[in-house]
C-alpha positions as a printed Julia matrix, in Angstrom:
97×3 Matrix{Float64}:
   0.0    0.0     0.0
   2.8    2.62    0.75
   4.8    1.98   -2.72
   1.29   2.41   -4.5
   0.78   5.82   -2.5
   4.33   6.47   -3.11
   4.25   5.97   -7.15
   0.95   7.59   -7.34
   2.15  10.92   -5.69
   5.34  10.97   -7.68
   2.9   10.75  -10.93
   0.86  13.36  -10.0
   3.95  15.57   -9.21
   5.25  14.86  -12.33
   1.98  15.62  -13.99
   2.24  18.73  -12.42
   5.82  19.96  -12.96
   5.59  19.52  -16.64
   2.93  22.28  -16.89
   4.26  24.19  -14.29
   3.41  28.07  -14.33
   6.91  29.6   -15.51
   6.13  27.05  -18.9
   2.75  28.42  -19.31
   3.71  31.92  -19.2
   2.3   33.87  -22.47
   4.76  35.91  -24.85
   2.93  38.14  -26.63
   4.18  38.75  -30.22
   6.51  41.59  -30.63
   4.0   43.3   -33.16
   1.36  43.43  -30.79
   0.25  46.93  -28.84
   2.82  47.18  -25.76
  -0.31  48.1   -24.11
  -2.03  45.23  -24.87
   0.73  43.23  -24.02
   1.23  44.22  -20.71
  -2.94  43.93  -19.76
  -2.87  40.51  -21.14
  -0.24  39.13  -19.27
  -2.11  40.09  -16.02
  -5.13  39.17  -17.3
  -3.86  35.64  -17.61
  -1.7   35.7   -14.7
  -5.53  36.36  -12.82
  -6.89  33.3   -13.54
  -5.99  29.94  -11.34
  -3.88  27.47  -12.19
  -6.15  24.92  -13.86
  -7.45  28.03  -15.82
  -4.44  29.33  -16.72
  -3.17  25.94  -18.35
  -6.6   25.18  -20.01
  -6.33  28.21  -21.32
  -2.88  28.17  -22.72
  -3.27  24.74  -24.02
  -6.41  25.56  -25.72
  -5.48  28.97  -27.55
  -1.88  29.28  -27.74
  -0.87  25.97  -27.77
  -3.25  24.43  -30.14
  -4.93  21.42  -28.17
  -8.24  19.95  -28.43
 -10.26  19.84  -25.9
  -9.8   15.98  -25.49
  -6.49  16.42  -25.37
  -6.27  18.92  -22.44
  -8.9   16.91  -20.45
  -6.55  13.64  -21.37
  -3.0   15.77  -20.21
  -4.41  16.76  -17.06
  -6.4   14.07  -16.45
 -10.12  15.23  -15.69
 -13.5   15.35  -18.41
 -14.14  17.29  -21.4
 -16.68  19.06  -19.41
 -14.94  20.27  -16.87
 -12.18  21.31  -19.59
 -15.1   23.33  -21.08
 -15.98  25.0   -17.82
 -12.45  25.96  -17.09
 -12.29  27.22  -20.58
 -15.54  29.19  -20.15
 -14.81  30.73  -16.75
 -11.49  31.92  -17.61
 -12.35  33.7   -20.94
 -15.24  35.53  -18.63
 -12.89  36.64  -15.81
 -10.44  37.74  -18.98
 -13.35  39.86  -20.35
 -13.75  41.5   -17.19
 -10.44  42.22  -16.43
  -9.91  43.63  -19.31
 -13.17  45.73  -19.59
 -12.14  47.03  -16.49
  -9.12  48.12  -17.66
């Protein structure tokens, strides 16, 4: 039982640490506004974790949505609902900006 708790954690952190936060870190490209730049890097660095890597994975990074709910282990829904609460807090922010 402990070497099955053991491996299991290990997994998990490993799961983690390759989608860790510095990774998922948005660069702008260079002909965008500087402006714009700047209020979408806080926008995204707003939203949670989860969020933040469904949303990466899903609009910078090109995944399906099967394929995000496969990486990080959870349903296609849920994937959905991350992707739909994060682009509302984005809209927000940025309206509030």
């Amino acid at each position: 039982m402990y070497r099955i708790a053991h491996n299991t954690a290990i997994n998990i952190y490993n799961r983690e640490k390759k989608y860790s936060s510095s990774e998922l870190d948005y660069e702008p490209s260079k002909t965008e506004n500087p402006i714009d730049k700047m209020t979408l890097n806080t926008a995204i660095k707003i939203l949670s974790p989860k969020e933040k890597q469904s949303i990466v994975m899903f609009y910078f990074l090109e995944y399906k949505i099967r394929e995000i709910a496969e990486e990080l282990s959870v349903s296609e829904n849920t994937v959905k609902s991350w992707l739909k609460r994060s682009k509302e807090k984005l809209k927000d922010y940025i309206l509030e900006r």
